[in-house]
SETINU-989271 format. One line per 10 residues: number of its first residue (from 1); their letters; for each residue x, y, z of C-alpha. Coordinates in pm, 1 decimal. Example, Ala and Ser with C-alpha at 12.3 -4.5 7.8 and 13.67 -1.06 7.14 Angstrom:
1) as) 1230.0/-450.0/780.0 | 1367.0/-106.0/714.0
//
This chain:
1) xxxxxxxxxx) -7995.5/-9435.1/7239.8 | -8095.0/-9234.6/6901.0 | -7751.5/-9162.6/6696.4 | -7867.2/-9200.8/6367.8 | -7527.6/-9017.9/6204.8 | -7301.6/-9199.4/6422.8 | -7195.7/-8851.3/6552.6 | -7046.6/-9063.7/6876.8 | -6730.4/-9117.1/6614.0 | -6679.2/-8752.3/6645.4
11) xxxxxxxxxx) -6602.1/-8782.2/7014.0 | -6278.3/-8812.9/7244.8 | -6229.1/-9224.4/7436.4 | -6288.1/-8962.4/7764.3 | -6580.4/-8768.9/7622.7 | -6746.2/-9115.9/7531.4 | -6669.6/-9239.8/7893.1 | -6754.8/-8955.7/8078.7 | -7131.9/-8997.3/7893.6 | -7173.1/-9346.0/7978.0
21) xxxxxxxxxx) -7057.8/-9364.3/8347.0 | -7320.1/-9100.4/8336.8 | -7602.4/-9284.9/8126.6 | -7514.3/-9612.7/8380.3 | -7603.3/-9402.1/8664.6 | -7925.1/-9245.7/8552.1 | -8077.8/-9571.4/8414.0 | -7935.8/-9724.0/8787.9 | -8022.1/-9483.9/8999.9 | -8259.1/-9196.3/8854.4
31) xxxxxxxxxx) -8500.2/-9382.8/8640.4 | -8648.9/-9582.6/8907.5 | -8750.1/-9287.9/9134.0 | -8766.0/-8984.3/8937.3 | -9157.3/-9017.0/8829.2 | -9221.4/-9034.0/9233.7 | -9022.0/-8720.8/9279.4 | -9215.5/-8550.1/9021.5 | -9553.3/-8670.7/9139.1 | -9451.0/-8535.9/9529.5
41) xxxxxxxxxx) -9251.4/-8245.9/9410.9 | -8957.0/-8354.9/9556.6 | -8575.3/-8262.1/9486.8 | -8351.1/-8643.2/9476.1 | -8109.6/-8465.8/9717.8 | -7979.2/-8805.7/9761.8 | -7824.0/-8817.6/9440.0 | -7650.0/-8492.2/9521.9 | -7299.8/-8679.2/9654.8 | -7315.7/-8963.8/9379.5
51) xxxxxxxxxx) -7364.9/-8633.1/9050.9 | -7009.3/-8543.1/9228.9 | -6861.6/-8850.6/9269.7 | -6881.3/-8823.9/8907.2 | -6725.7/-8488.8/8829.6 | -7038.6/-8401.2/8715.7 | -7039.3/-8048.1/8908.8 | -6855.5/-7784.9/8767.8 | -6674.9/-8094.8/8498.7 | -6605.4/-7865.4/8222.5
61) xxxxxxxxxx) -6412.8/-7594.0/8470.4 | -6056.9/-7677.0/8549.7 | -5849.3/-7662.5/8886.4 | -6007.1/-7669.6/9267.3 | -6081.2/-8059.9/9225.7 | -6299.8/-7998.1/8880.1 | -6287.3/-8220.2/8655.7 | -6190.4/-8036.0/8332.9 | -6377.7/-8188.7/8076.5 | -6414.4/-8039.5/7739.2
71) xxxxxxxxxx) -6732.3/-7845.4/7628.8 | -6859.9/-8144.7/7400.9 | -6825.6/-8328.9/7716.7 | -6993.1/-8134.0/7953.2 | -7288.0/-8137.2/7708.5 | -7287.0/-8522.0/7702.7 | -7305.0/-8491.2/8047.6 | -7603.7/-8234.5/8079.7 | -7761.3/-8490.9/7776.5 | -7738.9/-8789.0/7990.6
81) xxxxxxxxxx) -7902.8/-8585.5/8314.9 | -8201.7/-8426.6/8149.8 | -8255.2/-8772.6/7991.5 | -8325.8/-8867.5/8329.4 | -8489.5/-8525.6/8405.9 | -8517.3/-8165.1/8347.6 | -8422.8/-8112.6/8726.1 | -8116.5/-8342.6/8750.5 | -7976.6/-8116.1/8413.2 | -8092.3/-7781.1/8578.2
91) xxxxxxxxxx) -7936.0/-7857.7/8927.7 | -7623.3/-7934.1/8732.2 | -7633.3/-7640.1/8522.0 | -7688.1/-7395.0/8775.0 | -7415.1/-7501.0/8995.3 | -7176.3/-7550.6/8668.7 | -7266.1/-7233.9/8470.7 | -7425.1/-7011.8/8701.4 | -7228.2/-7022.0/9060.3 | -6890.9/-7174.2/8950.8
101) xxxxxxxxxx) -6837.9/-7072.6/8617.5 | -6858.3/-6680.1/8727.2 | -6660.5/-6740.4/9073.5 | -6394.3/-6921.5/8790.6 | -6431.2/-6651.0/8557.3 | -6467.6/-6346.7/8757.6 | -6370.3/-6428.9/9116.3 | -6113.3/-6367.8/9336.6 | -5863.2/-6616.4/9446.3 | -5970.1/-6598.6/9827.3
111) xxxxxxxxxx) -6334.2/-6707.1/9680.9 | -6240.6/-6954.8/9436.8 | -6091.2/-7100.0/9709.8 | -6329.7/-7094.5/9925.5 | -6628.6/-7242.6/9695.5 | -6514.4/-7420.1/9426.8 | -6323.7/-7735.2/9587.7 | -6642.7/-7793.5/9845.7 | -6911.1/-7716.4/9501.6 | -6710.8/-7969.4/9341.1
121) xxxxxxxxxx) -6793.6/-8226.2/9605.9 | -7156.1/-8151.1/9636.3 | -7050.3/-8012.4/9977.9 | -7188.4/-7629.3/9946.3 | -7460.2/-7561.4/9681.2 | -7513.6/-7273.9/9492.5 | -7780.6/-7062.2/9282.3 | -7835.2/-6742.5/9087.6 | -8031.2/-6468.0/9119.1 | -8107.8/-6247.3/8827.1
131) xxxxxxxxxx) -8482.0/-6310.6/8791.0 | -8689.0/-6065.3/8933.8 | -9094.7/-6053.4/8985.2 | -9085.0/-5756.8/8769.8 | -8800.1/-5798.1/8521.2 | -8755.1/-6139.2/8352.0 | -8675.5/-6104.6/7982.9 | -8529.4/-5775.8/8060.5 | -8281.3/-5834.8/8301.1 | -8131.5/-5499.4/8269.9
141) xxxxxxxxxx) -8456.4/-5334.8/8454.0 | -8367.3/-5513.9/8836.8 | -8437.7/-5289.2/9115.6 | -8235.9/-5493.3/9356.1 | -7952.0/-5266.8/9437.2 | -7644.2/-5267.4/9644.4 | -7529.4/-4979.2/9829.8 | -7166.0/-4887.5/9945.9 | -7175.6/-4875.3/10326.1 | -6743.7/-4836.0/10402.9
151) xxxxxxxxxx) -6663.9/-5201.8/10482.9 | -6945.2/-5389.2/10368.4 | -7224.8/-5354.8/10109.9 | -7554.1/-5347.8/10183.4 | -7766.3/-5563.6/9943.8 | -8180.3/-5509.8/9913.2 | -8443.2/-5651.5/9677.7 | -8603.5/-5949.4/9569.6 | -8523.7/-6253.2/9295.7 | -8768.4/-6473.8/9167.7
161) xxxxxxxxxx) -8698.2/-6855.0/9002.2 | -8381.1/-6921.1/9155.4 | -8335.7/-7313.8/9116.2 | -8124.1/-7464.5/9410.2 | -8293.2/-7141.7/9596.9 | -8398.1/-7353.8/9899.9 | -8154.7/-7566.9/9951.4 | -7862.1/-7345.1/9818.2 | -7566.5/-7213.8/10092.8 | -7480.0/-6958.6/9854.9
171) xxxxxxxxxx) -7624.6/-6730.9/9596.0 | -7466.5/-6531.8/9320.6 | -7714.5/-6218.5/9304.5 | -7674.3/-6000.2/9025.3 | -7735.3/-5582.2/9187.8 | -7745.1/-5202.3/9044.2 | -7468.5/-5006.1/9219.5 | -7621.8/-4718.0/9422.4 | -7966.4/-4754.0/9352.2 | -8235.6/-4915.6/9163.5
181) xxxxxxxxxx) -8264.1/-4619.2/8921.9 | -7872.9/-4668.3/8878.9 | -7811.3/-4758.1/8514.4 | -7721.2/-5127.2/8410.6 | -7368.8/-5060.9/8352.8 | -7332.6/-5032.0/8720.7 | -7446.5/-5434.6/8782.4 | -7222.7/-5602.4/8980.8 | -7232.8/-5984.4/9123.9 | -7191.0/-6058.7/9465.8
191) xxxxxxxxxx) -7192.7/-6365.2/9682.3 | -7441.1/-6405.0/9920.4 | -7463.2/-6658.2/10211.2 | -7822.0/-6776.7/10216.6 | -7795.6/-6789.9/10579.2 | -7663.1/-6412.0/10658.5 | -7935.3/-6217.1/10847.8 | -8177.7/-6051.0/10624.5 | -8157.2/-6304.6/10365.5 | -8525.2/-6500.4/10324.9
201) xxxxxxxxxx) -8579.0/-6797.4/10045.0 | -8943.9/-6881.2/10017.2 | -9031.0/-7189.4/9810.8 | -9260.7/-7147.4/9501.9 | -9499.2/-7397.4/9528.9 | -9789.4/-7578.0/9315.6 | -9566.0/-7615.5/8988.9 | -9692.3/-7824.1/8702.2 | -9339.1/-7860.2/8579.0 | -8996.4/-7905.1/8703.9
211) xxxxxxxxxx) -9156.1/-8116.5/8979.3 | -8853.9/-8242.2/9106.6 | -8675.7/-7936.6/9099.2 | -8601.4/-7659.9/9405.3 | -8737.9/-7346.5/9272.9 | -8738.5/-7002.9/9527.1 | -8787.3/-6673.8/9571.3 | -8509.0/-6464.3/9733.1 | -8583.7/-6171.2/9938.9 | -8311.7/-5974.1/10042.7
221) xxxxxxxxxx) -8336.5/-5725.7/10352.9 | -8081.5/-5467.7/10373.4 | -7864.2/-5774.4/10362.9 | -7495.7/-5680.1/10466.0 | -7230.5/-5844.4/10328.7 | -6854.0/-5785.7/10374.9 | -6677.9/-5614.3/10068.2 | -6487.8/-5890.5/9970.5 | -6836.5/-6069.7/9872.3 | -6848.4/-5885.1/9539.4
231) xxxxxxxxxx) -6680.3/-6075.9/9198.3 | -6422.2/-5853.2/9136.1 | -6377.4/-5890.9/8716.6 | -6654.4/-5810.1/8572.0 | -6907.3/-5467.6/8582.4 | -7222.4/-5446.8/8355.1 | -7459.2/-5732.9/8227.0 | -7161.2/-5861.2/8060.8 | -7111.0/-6068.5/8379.0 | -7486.3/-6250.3/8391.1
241) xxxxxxxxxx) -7487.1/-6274.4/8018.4 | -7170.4/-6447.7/7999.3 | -7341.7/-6715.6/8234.4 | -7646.1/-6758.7/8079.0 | -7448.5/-6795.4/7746.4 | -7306.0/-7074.2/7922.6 | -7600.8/-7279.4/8116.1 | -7778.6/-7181.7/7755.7 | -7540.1/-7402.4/7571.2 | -7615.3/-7667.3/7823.6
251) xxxxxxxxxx) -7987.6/-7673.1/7783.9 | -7896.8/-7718.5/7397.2 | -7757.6/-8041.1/7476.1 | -7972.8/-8118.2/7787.6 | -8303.9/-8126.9/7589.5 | -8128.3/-8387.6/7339.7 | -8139.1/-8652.6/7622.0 | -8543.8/-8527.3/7691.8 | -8615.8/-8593.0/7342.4 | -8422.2/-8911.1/7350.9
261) xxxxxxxxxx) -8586.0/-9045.9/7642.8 | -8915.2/-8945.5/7493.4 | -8812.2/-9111.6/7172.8 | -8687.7/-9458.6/7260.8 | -9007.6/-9541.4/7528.2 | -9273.2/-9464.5/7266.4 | -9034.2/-9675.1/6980.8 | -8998.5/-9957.2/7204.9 | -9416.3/-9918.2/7240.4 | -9503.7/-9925.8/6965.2
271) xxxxxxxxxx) -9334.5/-10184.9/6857.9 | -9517.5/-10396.2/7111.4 | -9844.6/-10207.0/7128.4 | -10127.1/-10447.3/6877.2 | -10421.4/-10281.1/6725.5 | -10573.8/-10316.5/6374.8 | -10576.4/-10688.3/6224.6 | -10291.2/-10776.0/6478.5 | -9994.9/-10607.2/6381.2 | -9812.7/-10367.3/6600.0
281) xxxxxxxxxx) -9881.7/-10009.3/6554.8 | -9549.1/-9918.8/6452.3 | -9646.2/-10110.7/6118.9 | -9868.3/-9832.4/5985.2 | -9736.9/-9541.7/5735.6 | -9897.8/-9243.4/5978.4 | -9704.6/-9360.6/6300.7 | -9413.7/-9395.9/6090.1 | -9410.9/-9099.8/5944.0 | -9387.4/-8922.4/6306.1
291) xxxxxxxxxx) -9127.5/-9156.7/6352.4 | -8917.4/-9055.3/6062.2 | -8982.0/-8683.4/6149.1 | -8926.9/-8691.6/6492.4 | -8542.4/-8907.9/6418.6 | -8442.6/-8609.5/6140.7 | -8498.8/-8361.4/6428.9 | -8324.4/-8529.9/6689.2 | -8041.0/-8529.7/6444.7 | -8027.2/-8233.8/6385.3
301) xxxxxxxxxx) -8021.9/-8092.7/6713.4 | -7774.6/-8285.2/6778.2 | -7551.5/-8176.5/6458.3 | -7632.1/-7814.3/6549.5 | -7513.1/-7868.1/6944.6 | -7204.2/-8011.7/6836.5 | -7124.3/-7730.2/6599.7 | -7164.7/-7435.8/6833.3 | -6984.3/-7623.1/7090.8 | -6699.0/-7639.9/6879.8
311) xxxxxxxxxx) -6753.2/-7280.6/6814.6 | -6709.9/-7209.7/7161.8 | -6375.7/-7448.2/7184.9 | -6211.8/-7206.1/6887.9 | -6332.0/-6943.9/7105.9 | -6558.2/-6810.5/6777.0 | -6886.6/-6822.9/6956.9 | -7124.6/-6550.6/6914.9 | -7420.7/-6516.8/7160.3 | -7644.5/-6572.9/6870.6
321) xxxxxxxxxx) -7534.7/-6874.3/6802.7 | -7601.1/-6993.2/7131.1 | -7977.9/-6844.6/7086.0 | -8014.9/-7019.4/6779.7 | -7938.4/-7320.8/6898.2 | -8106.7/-7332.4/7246.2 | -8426.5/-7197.5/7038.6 | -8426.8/-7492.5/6760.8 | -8329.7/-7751.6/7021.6 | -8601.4/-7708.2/7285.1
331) xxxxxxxxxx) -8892.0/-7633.5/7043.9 | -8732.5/-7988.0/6874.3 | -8801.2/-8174.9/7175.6 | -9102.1/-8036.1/7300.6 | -9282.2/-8124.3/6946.5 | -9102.2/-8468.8/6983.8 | -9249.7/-8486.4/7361.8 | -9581.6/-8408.1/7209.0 | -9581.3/-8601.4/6904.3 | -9492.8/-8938.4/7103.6
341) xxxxxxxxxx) -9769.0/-8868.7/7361.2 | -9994.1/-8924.4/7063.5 | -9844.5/-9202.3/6968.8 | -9891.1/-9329.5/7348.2 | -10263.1/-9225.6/7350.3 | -10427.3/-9269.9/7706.4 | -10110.1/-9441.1/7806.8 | -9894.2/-9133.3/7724.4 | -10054.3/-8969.4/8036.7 | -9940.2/-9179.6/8293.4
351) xxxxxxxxxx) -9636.8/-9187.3/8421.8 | -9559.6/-9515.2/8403.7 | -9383.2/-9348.7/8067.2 | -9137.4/-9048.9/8073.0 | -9343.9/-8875.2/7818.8 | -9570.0/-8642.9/8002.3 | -9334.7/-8565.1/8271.1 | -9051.7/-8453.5/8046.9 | -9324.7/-8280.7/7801.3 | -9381.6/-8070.6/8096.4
361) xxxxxxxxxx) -9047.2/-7966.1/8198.0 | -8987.6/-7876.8/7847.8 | -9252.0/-7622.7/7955.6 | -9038.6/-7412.7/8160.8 | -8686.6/-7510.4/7992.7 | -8854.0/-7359.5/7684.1 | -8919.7/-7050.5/7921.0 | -8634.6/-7004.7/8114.8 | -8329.1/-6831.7/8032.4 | -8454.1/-6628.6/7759.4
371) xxxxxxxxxx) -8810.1/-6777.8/7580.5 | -8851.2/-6877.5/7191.8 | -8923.2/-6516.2/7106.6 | -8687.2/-6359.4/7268.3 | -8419.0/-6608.3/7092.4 | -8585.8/-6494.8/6800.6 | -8523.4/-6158.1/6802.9 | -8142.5/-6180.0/6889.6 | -8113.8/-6384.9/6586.2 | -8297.7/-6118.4/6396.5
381) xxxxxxxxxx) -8120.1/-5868.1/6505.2 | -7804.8/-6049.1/6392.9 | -7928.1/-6113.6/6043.9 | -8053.8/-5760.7/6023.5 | -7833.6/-5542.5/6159.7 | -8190.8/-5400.7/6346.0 | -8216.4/-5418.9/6720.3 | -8630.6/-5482.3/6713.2 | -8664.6/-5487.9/7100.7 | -8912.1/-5297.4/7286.7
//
């Protein structure tokens, strides 16, 4: 694996374990099937029990049978996944930062009890529902609503790109209070049972990316839910923000591994690959110069990952931080993606080599929460004091 600075030094005996137990099992058991997944579009729900075995669900939350890693290591961990693939990371992530991490952070005891232990063990699976058909980058503009109905709530409105939607048992569903005109202030989080009546997941279909990943639709139907369902600490968008500044922190490291993967088959290529007088193409100045470029940027996006995390371990982490970071690192590995399917040529298509499928993952990861330009503008509005949104 690419560490040019040695930054492994800068990690803990368990951080450094917890990322090769989970390098062992991806080049054991991910490598060898995850290019058929992606060519069927099929989830490796098989390697649902063995990701737990490992702590790797919900590892950087503590209590309830987590395995309370530190930040740095719960990025090593989402490294090692997406190394493997974009859909191992995002199934990971999800359940982590999206379904645990708010049930940690804003539940109630009765429902950390309840869901934490059994997401822990891969036992109950969970996803998040903030997307919706009509308001992606503007989260703040859902129509799905909740209304108070005395001792229940009565949930209605749809979700798009939930991953884990179809085979989730639970999902976290971000909902205006009282209407969908109500303002934002009034969004709550509530946990719904995929299998309550009213609830329908429909599977989105004919992807080009994230192959191997569940992605659904979630159509809620005057869906009633008992009042206990809602998260009890947290009102506004402060709640779904708070998550995605999580998972978005996770991608940051995640992509590392894509570009790493990406990085190491077309090395170990070109080394090997003759053409031109007999000498290996790895010999010539122009493939070496991608070479050179595409090691500096690995580098540092992995410098920059390990300095935000820390950020967030002294608790001085800014959201912009996180956008600046998840920005630089994505675009990073998508160019590296690119650049080493050139180097490939014809082969590069194929995927008897990582590079095409992870290039197109990077697709959507580059998309989902919050795109390039999006990250942009928070950072500019941090540097300028000027919100330049809408």
């Amino acid at each position: 694996m690419t560490d040019f600075l040695d930054l492994a030094r800068h990690f803990t005996p368990r951080e450094r374990e917890v990322r090769d137990a989970v390098r062992r099992f991806v080049d054991s058991r991910v490598l060898a099937s995850i290019g058929d997944h992606f060519e069927q579009g099929t989830f490796p729900s098989e390697l649902v029990a063995e990701m737990a075995s490992l702590g790797v669900l919900g590892c950087n939350l503590h209590g309830h049978g987590c395995a309370g890693l530190s930040e740095v290591g719960y990025g090593l961990v989402m490294q090692e996944l997406e190394r493997g693939d974009s859909a191992l990371r995002s199934f990971a992530s999800v359940q982590t930062s999206l379904v645990m991490y708010p049930i940690a952070a804003f539940g109630s005891s009765a429902q950390k009890d309840q869901w934490l232990a059994p997401m822990a063990k891969g036992e109950a699976i969970g996803c998040f529902g903030l997307t919706e058909p009509e308001a992606g980058s503007n989260p703040a503009a859902m129509r799905t609503f909740a209304v108070d109905d005395g001792d229940a709530w009565i949930v209605q409105g749809n979700k798009r790109w939930l991953t884990n939607g179809g085979i989730a048992h639970v999902a976290v569903v971000w909902a205006k209070v009282g209407g969908p005109e109500a303002s934002p202030s009034t969004v709550r989080g509530f946990l719904v049972p995929t299998d309550a009546p009213g609830v329908e997941m429909r599977s989105i279909s004919k992807k080009l990316s994230l192959r191997a990943s569940v992605s659904s639709e979630l159509h809620l139907h005057g869906v009633r839910i008992p009042k206990s369902s809602v998260l009890p600490d947290v009102s506004g968008m402060k709640g779904p923000l708070m998550c995605l500044s999580a998972a978005r922190l996770g991608i940051a490291w995640g992509v590392i591994g894509a570009a790493q993967a990406c990085f190491d088959a077309t090395l170990h290529y070109a080394r090997n690959r003759v053409q031109f007088s007999g000498r290996s193409i790895a010999s010539h100045q122009l493939v070496q110069a991608k070479f050179a470029e595409m090691q500096t940027q690995i580098t540092a996006s992995q410098l920059m990952a390990l300095e935000v995390t820390r950020l967030k371990e002294q608790q001085k982490l800014k959201p912009a931080h996180v956008s600046m970071v998840k920005r630089h690192n994505v675009r990073v590995a998508l160019e590296t993606a690119r650049t080493c399917r050139d180097i490939l040529g014809g082969n590069g298509i194929t995927l008897d080599y990582p590079v095409m499928r992870h290039m197109c993952n990077l697709e959507t990861v580059s998309t989902y929460e919050g795109t390039h330009d999006v990250h942009t503008l928070v950072l500019g509005q941090e540097i300028t004091g000027i919100n330049a949104f809408g």
